[in-house]
N, C-alpha and C positions, 0 to 999 in steps of 0.2 A: 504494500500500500504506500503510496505518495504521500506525502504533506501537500497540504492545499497552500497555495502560491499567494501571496498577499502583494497588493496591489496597492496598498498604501506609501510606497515609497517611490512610486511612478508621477510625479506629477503631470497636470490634467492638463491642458492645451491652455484653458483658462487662467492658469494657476504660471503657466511659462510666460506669457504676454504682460503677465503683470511684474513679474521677476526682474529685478535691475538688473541692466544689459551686462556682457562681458566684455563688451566692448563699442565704445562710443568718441564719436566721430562729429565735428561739426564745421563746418564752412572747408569742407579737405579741394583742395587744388593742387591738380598734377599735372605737368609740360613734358613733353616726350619730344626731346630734339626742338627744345625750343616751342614748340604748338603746345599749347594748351586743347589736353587729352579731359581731363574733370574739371568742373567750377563750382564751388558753391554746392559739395554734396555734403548732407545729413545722415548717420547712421548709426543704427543701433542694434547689434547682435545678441540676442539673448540667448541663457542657454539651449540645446535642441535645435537652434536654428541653423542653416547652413543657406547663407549668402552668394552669388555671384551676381558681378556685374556687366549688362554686355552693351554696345551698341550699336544704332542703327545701321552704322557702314564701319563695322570696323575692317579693318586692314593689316594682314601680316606682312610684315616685309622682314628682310636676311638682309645681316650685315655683308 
């Protein structure tokens, strides 16, 4: 027989939204070769969360 699995130490979706971020970010501005690639971005990663950033035309280029 198993032990029944307790779920009280899973926080709730609700319960992560409200959780002060792991990481916090405000007014961040980034230049890649001189261009200004970000401006003026806000961010806040709380735990559970997994962030990426993309944009509408980005572009890879090789050195």
């Amino acid at each position: 027989m198993t032990a029944p699995v307790s779920t009280d130490a899973v926080p709730t979706t609700g319960q992560l939204r409200q959780a002060l971020p792991l990481v916090s970010v405000r007014n961040l501005e980034v230049a890649y070769t001189g261009e200004p690639v970000l401006a003026g971005v806000d961010l806040d990663v709380r735990p559970g969360e997994m962030v990426a950033l993309l944009a509408p035309q980005a572009r890879a280029s090789r050195p």
